[in-house]
C-alpha positions as CSV (number, residue, x, y, z in Angstrom):
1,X,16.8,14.2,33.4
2,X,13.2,13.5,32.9
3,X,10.7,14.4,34.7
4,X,7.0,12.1,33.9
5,X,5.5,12.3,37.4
6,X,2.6,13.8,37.3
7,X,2.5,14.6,33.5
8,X,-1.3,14.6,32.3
9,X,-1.3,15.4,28.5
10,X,-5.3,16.2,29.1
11,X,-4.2,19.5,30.6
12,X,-2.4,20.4,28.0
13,X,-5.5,20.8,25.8
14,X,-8.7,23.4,27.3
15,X,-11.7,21.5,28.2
16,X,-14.6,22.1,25.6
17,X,-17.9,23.8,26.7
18,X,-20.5,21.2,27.3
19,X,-22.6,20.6,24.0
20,X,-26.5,20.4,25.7
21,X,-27.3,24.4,24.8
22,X,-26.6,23.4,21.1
23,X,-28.4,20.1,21.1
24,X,-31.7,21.5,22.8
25,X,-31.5,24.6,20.1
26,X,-31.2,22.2,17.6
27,X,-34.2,20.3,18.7
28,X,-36.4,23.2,19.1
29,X,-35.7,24.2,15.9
30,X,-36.2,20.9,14.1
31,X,-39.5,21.1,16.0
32,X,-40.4,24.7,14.8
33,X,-39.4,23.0,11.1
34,X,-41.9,20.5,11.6
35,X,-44.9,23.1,13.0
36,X,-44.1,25.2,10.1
37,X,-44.5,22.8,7.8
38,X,-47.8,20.9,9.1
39,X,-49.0,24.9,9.3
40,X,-48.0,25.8,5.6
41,X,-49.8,21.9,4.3
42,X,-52.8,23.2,6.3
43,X,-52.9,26.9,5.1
44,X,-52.5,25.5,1.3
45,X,-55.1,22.5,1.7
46,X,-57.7,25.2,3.1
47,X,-56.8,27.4,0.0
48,X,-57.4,25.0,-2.0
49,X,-61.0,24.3,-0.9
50,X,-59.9,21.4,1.4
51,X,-63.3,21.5,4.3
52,X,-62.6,21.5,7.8
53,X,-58.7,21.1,8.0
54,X,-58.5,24.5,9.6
55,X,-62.1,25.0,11.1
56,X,-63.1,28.6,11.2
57,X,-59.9,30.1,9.3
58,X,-61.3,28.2,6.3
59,X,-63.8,30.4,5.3
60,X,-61.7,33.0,4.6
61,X,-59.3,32.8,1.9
62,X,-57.2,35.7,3.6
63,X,-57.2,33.3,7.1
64,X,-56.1,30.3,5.1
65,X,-53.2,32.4,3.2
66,X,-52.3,34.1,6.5
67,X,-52.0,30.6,8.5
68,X,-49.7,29.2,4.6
69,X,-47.6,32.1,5.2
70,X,-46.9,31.6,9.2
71,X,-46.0,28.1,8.3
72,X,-43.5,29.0,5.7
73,X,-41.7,31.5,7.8
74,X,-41.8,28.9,11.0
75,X,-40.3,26.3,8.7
76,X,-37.6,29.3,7.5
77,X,-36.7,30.4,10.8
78,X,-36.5,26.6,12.3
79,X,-34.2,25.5,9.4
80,X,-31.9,28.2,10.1
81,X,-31.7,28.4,13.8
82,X,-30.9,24.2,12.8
83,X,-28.4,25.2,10.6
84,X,-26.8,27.5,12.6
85,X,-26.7,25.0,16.0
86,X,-25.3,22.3,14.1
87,X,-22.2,24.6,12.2
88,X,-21.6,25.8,16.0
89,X,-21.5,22.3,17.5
90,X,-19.4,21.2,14.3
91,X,-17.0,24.0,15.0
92,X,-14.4,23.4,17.3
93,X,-12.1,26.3,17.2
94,X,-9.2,24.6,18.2
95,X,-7.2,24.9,14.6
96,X,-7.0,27.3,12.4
97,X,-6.7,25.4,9.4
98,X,-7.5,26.2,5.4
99,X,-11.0,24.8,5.2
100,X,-9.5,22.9,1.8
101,X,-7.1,20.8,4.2
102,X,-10.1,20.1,6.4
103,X,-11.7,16.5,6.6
104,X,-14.8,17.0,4.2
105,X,-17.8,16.0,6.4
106,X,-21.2,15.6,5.2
């Protein structure tokens, strides 16, 4: 005897965590990406001798270097909080599969 009153194969499967936590992190990362490396351009172009791209910081070299170096580890840190966003929103956690029999995604 069957029984297919009522049946709803969507409760078979748990409901997935809404994905707008990961989406804004990986947009405030891309962002911090993009500040670090308009900071880093400005800190090397006022090294090297570039006038008036950073306004007072360019008459230091130690300023200029300082400002480089921000950049770089802005662009570092916004890269990898990217990174990591996207291989949690990727991740579904549903199967535990070899990642060799997985679909290869780019």
């Amino acid at each position: 005897m069957k029984f297919s009153d009522g049946f709803d194969a969507r409760r078979l499967r748990p409901r997935g965590a809404s994905s707008w936590r990961l989406r804004l992190g990986a947009a405030l990362a891309a962002l911090l990406a993009t500040v670090g490396v308009l900071l880093s351009m400005a800190g090397i172009a006022a090294l090297l001798g570039q006038h008036a791209v950073l306004g007072p910081l360019n008459e230091s070299a130690v300023g200029a270097s300082l400002c480089g170096l921000l950049g770089l580890s802005l662009l570092y840190l916004g890269v990898s909080l990217w990174r990591r966003c996207r291989r949690r929103s990727r991740d579904s956690g549903d199967l535990n599969l070899a990642p060799h029999l997985l679909k290869k995604r780019n």
